[in-house]
C-alpha positions as CSV (number, residue, x, y, z in Angstrom):
1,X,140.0,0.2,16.7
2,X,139.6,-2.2,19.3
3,X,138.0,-6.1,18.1
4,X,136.3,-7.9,20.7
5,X,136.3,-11.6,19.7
6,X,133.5,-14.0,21.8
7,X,136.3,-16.3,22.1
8,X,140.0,-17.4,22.2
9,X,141.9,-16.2,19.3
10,X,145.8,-16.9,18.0
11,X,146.3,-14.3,15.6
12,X,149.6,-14.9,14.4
13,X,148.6,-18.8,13.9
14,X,145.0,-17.4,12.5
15,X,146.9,-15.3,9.6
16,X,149.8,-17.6,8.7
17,X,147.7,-19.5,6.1
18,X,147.3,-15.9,4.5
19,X,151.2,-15.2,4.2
20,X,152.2,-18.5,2.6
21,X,154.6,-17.3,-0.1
22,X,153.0,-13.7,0.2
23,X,155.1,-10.9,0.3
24,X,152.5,-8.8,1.4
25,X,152.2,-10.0,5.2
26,X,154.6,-9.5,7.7
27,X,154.8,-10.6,11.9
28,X,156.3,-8.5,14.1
29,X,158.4,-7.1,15.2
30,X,156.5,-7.4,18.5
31,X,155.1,-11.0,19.6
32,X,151.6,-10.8,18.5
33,X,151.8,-8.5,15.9
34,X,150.3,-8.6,11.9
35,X,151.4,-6.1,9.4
36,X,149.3,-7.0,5.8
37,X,149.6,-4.4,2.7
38,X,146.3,-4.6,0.6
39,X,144.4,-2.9,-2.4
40,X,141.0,-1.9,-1.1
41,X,138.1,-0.4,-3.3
42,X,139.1,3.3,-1.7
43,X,143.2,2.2,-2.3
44,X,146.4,1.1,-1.3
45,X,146.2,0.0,2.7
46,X,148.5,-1.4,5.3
47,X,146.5,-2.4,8.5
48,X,148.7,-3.4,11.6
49,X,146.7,-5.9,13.8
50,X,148.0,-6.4,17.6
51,X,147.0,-9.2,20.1
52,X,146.2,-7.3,23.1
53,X,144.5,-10.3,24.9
54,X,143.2,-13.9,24.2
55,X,139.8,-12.4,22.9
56,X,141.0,-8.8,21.8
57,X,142.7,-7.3,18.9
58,X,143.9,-3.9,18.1
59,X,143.5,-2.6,14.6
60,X,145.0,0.6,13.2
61,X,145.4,1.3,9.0
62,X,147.3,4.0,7.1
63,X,146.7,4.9,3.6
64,X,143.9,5.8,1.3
65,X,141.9,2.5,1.9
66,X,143.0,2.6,6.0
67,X,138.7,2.9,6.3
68,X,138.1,0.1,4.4
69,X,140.4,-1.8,6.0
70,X,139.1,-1.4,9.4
71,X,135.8,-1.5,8.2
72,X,137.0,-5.2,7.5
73,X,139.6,-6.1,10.1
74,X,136.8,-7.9,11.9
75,X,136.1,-10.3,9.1
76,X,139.7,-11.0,8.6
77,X,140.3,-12.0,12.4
78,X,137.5,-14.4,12.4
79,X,135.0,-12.2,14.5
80,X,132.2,-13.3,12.0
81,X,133.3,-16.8,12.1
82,X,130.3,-19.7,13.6
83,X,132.8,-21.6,15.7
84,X,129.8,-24.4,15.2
85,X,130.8,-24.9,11.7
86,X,134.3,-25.4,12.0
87,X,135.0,-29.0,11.8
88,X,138.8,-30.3,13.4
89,X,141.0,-31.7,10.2
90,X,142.6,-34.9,10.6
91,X,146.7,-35.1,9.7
92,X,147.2,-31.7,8.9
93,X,150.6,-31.4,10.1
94,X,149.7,-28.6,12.2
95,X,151.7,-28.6,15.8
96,X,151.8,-27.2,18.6
């Protein structure tokens, strides 16, 4: 499943606040590349999400909630997100 984004996306730096301490998130093994493990209403998942350009990401899921998990890969990758609500923290050690 393709994700079209209407603007500029990081993954890897989008999902890192997920895997703090998480054993259930995973980058790599190719740049770009998110591997999560999740229970789902319909199951165990693991969805592998792939930058395939600055505003697209490639979604694939095995497992007995893989539909669910598409059905919500969008969400996780921000594609519901308002950009006009995000608001820029100050000193939050973030670099580039």
């Amino acid at each position: 499943m393709l994700i079209e984004l209407e603007g500029p996306i990081d993954l890897v730096r989008t999902l890192a606040p997920l895997a703090h301490h998480s054993p259930t998130m995973r980058f790599g093994p190719t740049p770009g590349e998110v591997w999560r493990a999740t229970r789902t209403p319909e199951g165990a998942a693991t969805i592998r999400l792939r930058q395939r350009s600055s505003t697209t990401v490639d979604a694939r899921a095995y497992g007995d909630g893989a539909d669910w998990a598409l059905a919500h890969a969008p969400d996780l990758v921000g594609a519901g997100d308002d950009p006009t609500e995000f608001r820029p923290l100050r000193n939050a050690g973030l670099r580039d």
